[in-house]
N, C-alpha and C positions, 0 to 999 in steps of 0.2 A: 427272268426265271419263271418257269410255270408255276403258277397255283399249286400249294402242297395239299396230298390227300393225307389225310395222315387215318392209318387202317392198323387195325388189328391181326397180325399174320396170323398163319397156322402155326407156329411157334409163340405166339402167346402176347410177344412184345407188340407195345404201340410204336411205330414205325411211321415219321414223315415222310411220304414220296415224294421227292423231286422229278424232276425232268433233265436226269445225269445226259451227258453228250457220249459219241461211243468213245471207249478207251481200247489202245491198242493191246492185242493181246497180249499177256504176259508171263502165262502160266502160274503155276504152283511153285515157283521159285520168287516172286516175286511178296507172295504173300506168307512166303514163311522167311525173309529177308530183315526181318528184328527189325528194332529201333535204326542200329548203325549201317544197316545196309540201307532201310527204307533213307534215311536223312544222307548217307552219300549219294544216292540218287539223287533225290531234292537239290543238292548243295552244287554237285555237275550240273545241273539242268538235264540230266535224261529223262528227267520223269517232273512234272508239276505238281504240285501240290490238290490239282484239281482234277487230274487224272489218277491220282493215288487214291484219293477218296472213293471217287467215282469207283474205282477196283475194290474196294475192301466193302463199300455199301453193297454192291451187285452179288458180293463172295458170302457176307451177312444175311442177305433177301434168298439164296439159294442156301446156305448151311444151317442156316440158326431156326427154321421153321422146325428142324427135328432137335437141334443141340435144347434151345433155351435159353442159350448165355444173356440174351439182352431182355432187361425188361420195355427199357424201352430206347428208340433211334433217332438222332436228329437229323434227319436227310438232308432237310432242305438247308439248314441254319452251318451245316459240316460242312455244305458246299459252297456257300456261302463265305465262311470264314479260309475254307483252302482259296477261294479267287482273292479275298485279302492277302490272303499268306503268299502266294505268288506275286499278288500287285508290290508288297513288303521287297519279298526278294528283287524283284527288278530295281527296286530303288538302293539296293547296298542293305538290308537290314539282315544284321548277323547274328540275331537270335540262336540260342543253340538246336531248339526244338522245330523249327519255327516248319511252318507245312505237314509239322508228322498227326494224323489222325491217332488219337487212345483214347481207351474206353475208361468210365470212373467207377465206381464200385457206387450201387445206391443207398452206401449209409455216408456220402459225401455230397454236400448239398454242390447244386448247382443253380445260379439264379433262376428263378421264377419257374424251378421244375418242383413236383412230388420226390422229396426223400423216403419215399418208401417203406422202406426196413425190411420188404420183405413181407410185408403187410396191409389188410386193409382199415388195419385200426388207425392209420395215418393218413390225415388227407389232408395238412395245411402244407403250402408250398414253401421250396425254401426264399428269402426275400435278398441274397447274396452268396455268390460261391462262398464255399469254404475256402481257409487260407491256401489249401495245398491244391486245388482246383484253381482258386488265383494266380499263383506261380504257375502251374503249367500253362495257363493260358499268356501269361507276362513272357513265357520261354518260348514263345511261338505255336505250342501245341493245340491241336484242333479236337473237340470233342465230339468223339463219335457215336456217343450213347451211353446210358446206364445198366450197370451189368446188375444179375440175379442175386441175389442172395435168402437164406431162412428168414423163417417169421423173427425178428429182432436179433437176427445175426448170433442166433443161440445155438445151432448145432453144426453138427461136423458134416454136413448136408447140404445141398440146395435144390430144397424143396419147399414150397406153403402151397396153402389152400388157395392164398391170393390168383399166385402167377404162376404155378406147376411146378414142374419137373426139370433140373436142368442136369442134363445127360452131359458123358464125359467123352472126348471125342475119341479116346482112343478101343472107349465098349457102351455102346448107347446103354448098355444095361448097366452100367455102374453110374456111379456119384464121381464127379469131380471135386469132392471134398465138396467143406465148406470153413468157415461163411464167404470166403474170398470165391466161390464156386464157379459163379458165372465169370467173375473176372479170367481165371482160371483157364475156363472153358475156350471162352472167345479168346487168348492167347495161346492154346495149344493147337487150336482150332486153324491158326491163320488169318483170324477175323481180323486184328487190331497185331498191330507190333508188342504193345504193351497194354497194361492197366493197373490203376490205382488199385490197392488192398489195404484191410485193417487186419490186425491182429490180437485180438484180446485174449485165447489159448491156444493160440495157436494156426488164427485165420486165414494167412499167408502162408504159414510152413506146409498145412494139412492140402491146400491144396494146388501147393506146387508139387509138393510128394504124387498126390493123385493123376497129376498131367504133365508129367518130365519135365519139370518148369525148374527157371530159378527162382529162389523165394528169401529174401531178406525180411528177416523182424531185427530193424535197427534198433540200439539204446532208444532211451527214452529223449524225447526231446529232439531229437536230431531232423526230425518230420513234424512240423506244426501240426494240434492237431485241431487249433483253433476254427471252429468258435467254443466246442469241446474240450472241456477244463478235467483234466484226467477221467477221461471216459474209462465205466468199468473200475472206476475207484484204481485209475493208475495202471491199470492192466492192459490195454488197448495204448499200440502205437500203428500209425501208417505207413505205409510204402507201395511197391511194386511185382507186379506178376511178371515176370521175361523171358525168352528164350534163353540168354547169355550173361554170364556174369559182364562182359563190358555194355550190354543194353542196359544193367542196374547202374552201372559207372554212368553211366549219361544221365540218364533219370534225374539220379542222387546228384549229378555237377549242377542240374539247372533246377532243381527244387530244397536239395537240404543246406546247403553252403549259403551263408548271410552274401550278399552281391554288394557291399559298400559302393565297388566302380560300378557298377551296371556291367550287361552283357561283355561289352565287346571289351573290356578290362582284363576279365575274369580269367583263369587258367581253369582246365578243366581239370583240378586236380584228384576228381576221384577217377577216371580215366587212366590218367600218371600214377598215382599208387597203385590202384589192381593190376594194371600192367609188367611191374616190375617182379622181377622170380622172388618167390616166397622167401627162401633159400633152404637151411636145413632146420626142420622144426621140430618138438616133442608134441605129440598127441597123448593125448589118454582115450582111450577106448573103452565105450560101457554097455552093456545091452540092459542092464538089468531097469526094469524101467522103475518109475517113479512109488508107483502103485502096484499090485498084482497084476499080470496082464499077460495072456500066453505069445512069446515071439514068433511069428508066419517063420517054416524053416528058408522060404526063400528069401525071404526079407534078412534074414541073418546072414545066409549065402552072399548075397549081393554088398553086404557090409563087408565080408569077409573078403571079398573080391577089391572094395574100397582099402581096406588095409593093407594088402597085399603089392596093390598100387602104390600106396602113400612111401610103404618100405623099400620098394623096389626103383621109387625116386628119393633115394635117400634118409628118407626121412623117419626118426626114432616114432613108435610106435610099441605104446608099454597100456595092460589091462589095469584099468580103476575100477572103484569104486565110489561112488559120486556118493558123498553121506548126505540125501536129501532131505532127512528128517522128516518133519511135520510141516515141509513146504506146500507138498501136494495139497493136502486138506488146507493150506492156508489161502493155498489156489482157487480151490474147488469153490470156496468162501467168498472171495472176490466176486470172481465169477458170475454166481448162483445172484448175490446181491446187486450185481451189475444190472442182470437180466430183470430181478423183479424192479429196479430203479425205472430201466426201460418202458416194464409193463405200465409202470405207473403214469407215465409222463404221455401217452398216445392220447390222442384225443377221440379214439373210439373204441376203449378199452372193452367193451360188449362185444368186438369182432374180434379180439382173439382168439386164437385156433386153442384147441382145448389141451394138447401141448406144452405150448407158450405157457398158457395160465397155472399148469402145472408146476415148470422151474421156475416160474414167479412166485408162487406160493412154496417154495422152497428157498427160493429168495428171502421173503419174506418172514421166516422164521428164522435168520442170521438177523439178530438186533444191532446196534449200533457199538454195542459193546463190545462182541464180538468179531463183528465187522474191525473196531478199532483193536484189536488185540492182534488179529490177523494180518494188518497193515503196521503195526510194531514187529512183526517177528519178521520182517521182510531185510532188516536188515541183520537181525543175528543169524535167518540162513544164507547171507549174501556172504557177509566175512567165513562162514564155514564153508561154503562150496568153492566161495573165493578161492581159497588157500589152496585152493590144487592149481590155479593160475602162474605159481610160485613154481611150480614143480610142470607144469605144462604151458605148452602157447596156445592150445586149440584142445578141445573136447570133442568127442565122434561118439552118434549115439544111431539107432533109426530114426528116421523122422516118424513114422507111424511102424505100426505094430503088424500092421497085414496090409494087401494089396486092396487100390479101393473094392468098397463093399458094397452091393444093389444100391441103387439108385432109390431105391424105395423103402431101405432096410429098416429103417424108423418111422415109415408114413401110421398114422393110427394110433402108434405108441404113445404111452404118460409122459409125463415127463421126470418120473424118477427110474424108467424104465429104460427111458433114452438115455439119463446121464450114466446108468450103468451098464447101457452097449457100450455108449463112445467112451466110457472109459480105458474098457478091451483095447479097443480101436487103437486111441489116441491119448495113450497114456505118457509120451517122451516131452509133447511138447508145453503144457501148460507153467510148469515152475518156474521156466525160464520168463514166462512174462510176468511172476510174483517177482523173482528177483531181480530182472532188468536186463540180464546181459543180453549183447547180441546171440541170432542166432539164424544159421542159413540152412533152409535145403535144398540139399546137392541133388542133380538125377544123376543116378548110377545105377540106369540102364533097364533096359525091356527084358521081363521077365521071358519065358518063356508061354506063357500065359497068354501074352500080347499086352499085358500091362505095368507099368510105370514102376519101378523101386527106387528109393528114397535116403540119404543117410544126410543126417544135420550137423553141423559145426558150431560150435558156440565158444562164443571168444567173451574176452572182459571186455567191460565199457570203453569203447574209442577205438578197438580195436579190429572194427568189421572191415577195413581194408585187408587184413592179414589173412582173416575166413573168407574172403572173395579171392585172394590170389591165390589161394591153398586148392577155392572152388575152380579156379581157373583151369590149375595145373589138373585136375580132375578130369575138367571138360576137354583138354583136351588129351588124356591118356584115354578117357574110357567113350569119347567120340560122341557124348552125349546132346553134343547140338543136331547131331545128323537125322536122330529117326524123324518120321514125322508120323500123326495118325494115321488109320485108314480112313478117312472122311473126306469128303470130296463133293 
């Protein structure tokens, strides 16, 4: 293999260059092929492991110099590990994952890389993957780089001073949400089949909403989030950005499920539950969000359009009232505290953007008492929202409040100025990660606009197979795997 250059693109990211071999064409079908197409390909043999890289690296070096999605690229070290991954397959190894290139989000260490945050207050490197970058690599999967996210993965954004601007593929002038942004981007994008996400208010739902993605924030625990011992004081769990709720099934088969046999033991059983019909369920349906916050009328539209569906595949569909209380604020608390934790802990806390240091110092003024007050009432709002569990199997709310918003729309701002934009914004999703239950966003379709609309499903603990087959039947009444961006 040639000598790597490793350069700085027009896109922002550090990017290793190899000396890829040519790959045969394959068009724009091949790179919007998900997890489950990319790995039947793999699994046939029509396609290498080294030829698939080689395709998504070339699609990256040509799309992401305007998207953003990657901070940074592992060329040589991807290419490297796909000619393992094929040496693997020749010998019988039936890893589930095993040849698929994905992207990690950069608040997920990867050995002997810069975990980032988003920041240049960070410069020690990490000394081991994280548990959930372990697993995917133990599952065969190939890393193909570290996507974007805000300064300490604090806004609904992905934007810093560090590393720019990351644009959404489906309007370079909006935001791909955030913090899961760049992940986000790079898989609506085409870049990657998939990528790792966090969610601490919402980091995976807000911007799978933003880029007709699926987006799972599973229960707690169900995703290691080690070496992170309840990041965000319990608020923050990980998962996955995808095209398709069975690209989540795969994910989740070979990273959330204990393996006692090893691989080739294993059932894929979250594959086997989302695949099976939901059957007939009761929903509750709620717009009224958490906090004051005005509903986009298309965003309601496109909900109403989801209901409408749900009924018309049988299924009971009655208007709640979700009694959220004093969870919001108890959210907002976490949160805020979470962020000044972060601030604290960098080891170039003089380079924070002036932002950051803002909800840090808002942080900062939630003490410990409070803090613990607000982590006690977590379970008296779980048995009251609970209770509608009793009377429902699934909850249906928006996932966000409006269509994404500039890509810039907070650049400059304080940061009690920012938390009371994105409150507007993104006022559906934060409770749910005070209380714990699962919670998915569904894409339910292209605006008129030409961009992305959103509705979430939140189920009780154990129960996100039920909100994946629910997202299933979704996906395929309202065709939502088909559009793809205009980017190219």
């Amino acid at each position: 293999m040639a000598q790597a250059d490793t350069t700085a693109g027009k896109g922002g990211a550090s990017v290793e260059r190899g000396a890829p071999s040519q790959v045969p064409p394959s068009g724009d079908d091949l790179a919007f092929a998900g997890v489950e197409g990319m790995l039947g390909l793999l699994e046939r043999r029509e396609l290498s492991a080294r030829e698939l890289t080689e395709y998504l690296l070339r699609r990256i070096d040509r799309i992401d110099r305007e998207l953003r999605a990657f901070r940074r690229v592992f060329a040589e070290r991807a290419l490297a590990e796909a000619e393992q991954a094929d040496a693997r397959r020749r010998a019988g190894d039936q890893r589930p994952l095993l040849g698929l290139p994905i992207a990690v989000k950069d608040d997920h260490d990867v050995a002997g890389e810069l975990t980032a945050l988003g920041s240049a207050a960070v410069t020690r490197r990490a000394r081991e993957d994280c548990e959930l970058v372990r697993r995917l690599r133990s599952a065969g999967a190939i890393v193909i780089g570290k996507t974007n996210v805000p300064e300490l993965l604090s806004i609904g954004a992905t934007e810093s001073l560090a590393w720019g601007i990351t644009r959404n593929p489906w309007n370079l002038e909006r935001t791909p949400g955030g913090s899961s942004g760049g992940s986000a981007a790079a898989v609506a994008a085409g870049l990657v089949p998939a990528a790792t996400g966090s969610d601490g208010a919402g980091s995976i739902r807000i911007p799978a909403a933003c880029c007709h993605l699926l987006g799972l924030k599973p229960s707690r625990d169900l995703v290691p989030t080690a070496p992170l011992r309840e990041p965000w004081h319990g608020m923050t769990v990980y998962g996955f950005l995808t095209r398709t709720v069975r690209d989540t099934a795969l994910l989740y088969d070979a990273c959330a499920i204990p393996l006692p046999g090893g691989y080739s033991a294993k059932a894929r059983a979250w594959v086997e539950l989302v695949g099976e019909a939901p059957g007939k369920l009761k929903v509750g349906v709620s717009t009224r969000p958490p906090l004051p916050a005005p509903l986009d009328a298309t965003v309601r539209a496109a909900l109403e359009r989801v209901v409408e569906e749900l009924r018309s595949a049988g299924h009971v569909v009655e208007r709640v009232d979700i009694p959220y209380g004093a969870s919001p604020l108890r959210a907002v608390a976490r949160y805020l505290r979470g962020v000044a934790d972060d601030a604290r802990a960098v080891d170039r806390p003089e380079r924070l953007q002036r932002r950051t240091r803002g909800l840090a110092r808002l942080g900062r003024a939630i003490p410990d008492a409070l803090l613990a007050r607000a982590r006690a009432g977590e379970q008296r709002d779980r048995l009251r929202i609970g209770r509608l569990f009793e009377q429902y199997d699934l909850l249906l709310t928006p996932t966000v409040a409006r269509p994404p918003v500039a890509a810039t729309a907070w650049e400059g701002l304080g940061g009690l100025r920012t938390l009371l934009s994105m409150g507007q914004v993104y006022p559906y999703t934060p409770v749910w990660n005070h209380v714990g239950f699962a919670a998915v966003a569904v894409p339910a379709g292209i605006g008129d606009d030409g961009l992305p609309r959103s509705v979430q499903l939140v189920a009780r603990d154990g129960c996100e197979p039920l909100a994946l087959r629910l997202a299933a039947q979704l996906e395929e009444r309202l065709a939502t795997a088909l559009p793809r961006p205009p980017i190219d």
